[in-house]
N, C-alpha and C positions, 0 to 999 in steps of 0.2 A: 736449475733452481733460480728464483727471481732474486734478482740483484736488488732488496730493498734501501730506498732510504727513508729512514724513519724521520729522520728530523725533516727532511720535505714534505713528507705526508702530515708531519703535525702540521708545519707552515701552510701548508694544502687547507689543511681544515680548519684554521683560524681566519684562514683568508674569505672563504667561502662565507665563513659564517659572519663576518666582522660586512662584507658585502649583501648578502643575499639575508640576513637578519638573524638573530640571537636564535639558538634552537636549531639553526636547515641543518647542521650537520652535527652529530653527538653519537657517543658509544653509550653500547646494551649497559642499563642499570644506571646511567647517570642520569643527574638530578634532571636534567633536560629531558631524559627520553618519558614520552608521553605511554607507556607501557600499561599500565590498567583504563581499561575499557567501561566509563561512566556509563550507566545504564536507566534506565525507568520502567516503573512497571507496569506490565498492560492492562492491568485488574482483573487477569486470566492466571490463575496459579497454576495450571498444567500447563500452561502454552509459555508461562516467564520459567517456568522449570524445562523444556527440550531447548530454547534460545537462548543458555546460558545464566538469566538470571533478568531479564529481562530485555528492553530494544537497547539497542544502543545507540547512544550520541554521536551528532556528527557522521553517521553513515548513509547510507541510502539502502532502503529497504524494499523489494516486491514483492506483492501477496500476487497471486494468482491463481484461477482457478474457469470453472464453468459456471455457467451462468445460474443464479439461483444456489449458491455456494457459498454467501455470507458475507460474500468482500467488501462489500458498501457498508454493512453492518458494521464488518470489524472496523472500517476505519471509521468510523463515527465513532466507536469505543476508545479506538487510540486519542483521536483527537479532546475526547472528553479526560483522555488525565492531565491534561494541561489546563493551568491556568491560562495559557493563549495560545490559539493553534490557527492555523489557515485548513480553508478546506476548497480544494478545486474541482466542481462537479462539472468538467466539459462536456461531460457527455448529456449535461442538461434535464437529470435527473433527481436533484436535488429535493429530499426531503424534511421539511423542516420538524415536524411534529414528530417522524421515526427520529431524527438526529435528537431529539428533548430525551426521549425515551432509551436512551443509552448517554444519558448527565449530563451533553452538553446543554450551555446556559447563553444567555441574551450578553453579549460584549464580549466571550469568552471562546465563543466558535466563530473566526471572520470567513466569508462565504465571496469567492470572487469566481465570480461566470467566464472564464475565456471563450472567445467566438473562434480562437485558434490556435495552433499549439504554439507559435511564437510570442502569443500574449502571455500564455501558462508557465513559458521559460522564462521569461522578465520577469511576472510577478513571483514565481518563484527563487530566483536569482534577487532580487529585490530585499524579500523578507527574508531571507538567509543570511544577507549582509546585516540586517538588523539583527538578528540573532532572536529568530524569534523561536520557540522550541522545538515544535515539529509543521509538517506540512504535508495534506494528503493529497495525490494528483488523481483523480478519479475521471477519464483511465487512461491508457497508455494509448490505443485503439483511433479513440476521440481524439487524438494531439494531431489535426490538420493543419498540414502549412499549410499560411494566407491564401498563395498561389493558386492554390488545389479550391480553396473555400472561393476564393473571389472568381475563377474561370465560372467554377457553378453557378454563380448568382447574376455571373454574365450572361451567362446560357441563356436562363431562365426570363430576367429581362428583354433581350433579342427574342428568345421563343423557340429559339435554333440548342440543338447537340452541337453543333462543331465545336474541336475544341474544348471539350469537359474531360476527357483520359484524362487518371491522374495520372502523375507520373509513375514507376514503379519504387517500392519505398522511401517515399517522402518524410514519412512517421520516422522511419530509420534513421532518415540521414539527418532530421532535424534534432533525435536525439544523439545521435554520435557528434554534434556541433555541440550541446550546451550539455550533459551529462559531467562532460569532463573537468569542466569550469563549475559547475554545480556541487563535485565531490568535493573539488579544491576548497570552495569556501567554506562549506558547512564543518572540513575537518577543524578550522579555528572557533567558530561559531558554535558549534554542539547543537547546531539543526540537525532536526532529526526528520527523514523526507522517505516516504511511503509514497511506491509509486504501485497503482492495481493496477493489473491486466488480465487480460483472459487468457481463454487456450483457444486455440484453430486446429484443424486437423490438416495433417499434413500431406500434399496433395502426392508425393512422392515417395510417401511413407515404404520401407522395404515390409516385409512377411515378420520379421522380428527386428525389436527395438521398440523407438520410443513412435507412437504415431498421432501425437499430437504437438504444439510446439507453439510460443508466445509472440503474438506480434510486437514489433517495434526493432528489430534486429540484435545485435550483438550487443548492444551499449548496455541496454538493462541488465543483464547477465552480467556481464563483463565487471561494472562498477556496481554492483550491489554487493554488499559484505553480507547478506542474507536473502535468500532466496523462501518463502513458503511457502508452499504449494495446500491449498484447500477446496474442500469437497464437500458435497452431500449425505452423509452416508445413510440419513432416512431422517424422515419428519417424527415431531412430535404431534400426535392427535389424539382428539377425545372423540366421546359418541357424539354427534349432532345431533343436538336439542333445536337447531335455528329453523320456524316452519318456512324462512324465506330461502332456505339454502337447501337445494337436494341433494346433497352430497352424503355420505352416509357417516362421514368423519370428516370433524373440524380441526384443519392443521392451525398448531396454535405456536409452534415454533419448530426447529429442526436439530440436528448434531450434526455439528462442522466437526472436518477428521483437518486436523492441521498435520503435514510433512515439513521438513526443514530439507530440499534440496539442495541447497550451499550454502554454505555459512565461512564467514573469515574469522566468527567472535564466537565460536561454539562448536562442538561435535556435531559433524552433520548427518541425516536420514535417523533422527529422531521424530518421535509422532505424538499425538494426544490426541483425543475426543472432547470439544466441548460441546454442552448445551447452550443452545440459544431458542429465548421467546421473545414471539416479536413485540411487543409493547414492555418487556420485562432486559430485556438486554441479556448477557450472557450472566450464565450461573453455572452452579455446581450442582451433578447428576441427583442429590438427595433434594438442594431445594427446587429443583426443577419437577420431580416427582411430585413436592405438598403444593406448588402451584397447580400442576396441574389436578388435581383432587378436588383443588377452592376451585376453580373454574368451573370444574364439573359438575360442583355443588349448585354453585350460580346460575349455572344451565338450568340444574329440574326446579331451582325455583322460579325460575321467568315465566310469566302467562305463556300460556300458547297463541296461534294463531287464530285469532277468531272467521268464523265462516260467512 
């Protein structure tokens, strides 16, 4: 049995704290312990009901999924419940008129272009320290180190391939360098940091199990207190009234199937179904029905094509 001393251990822990700052060291339930988990809501009542009650502060969050699965969507919705949010579209597909169309507003969504993922981590490391509320990285994928980005544009100038391999994950190792520093700060700060990615298939995949799997390595898993995983599970379409469009049905929004695959602040492999229309944002299953009805009405009133 351990031979405690107690009155060291208290001396222990005044010490630390009297050095390393007010708070680093404290017991369950005292006034110092940071134990309820601030949260905000996504303006998704099925999806703030499976992630415990909404995002939470100060965490780092990943949505994930396939392509054409909503992820851009939803963070344009997150970012719009803030009165001031960052938005990081590295992959350089920024949408400004879809981003209006899910709330956000002019001074209230700031929009910064990184040309590579070491830009992304500053300016995200940046506005953390500011304490700004949340921050979306759009995507994981897109975070190329300089190195990788300036060999290419060396190439290209010379005219020559030599020399363009990237390295083998570079994405990885750039986020296993600033992720860690990233969680630190936002836990004082109550940044709140949404990082998207996609899925790859796994080149290695066995007969059973998982056989797809997220780029950027272990660090997004690792440090995310919430993991989501999202999907397609079928469009929303009307009859095609458009004579310029031959398609026989016009998709006018989809149902994202939201999973919760980890979670620190919540029971996890919880699910919900939202609707999403694309110039109407996300709704609920009844008012996404009388939309699309008004649409539909709208459709047989429009002229037809003339010959």
């Amino acid at each position: 049995m351990a031979k405690t001393n107690k009155e060291k251990i208290i001396s222990l822990c005044k010490e630390i704290d009297k050095r390393e700052g007010e708070g680093s060291m404290f017991t369950l339930d005292s006034e110092k312990a940071n134990l309820k988990i601030s949260r905000w809501s996504t303006g998704i009542e099925d999806m703030d009901h499976i992630i415990g009650g909404g995002m939470p502060e100060g965490r780092i969050v990943e949505i994930f999924g396939p392509e054409a699965s909503g992820k851009t969507s939803l963070g344009y919705q997150l970012i719009a419940r803030h009165k001031l949010g960052l938005y990081i579209p590295i992959e350089g597909t920024f949408d400004a008129e879809r981003a209006k169309s899910f709330g956000n507003k002019s001074k209230q969504m700031l929009v910064y272009r990184a040309r590579y993922g070491e830009q992304a981590m500053h300016k995200m490391l940046n506005f953390a320290e500011a304490g700004i509320p949340c921050i979306v990285l759009d995507s994981i994928p897109a975070c190329k180190p300089k190195d990788d980005v300036d060999k290419i544009l060396k190439a290209i100038k010379s005219g020559s391939d030599e020399g363009v391999n990237e390295r083998m994950g570079g994405v990885a190792r750039l986020l296993h360098k600033y992720l860690p520093v990233l969680e630190e700060v936002i836990e004082f700060t109550g940044t709140t940091v949404i990082l998207i990615n996609q899925v790859r298939d796994k080149m290695d995949a066995m007969m059973f199990g998982e056989k797809t799997d997220t780029p950027g390595g272990r660090a997004p898993k690792h440090y995310s207190s919430l993991r989501m995983q999202v999907a397609r599970k079928g469009w929303i379409d009307i009859p095609n009234k458009n004579p310029y469009n031959s398609a026989n049905q016009e998709k006018i929004g989809l149902i994202m199937k939201t999973k919760v695959v980890k979670s620190k602040v919540c029971n996890p492999m919880r699910e919900c179904e939202v609707p999403m229309l694309f110039d109407k944002g996300f709704v609920g299953f009844e008012e996404a029905n009388e939309l699309r009805k008004e649409k539909m009405k709208k459709n047989r009133e429009k002229p037809q094509k003339e010959e």
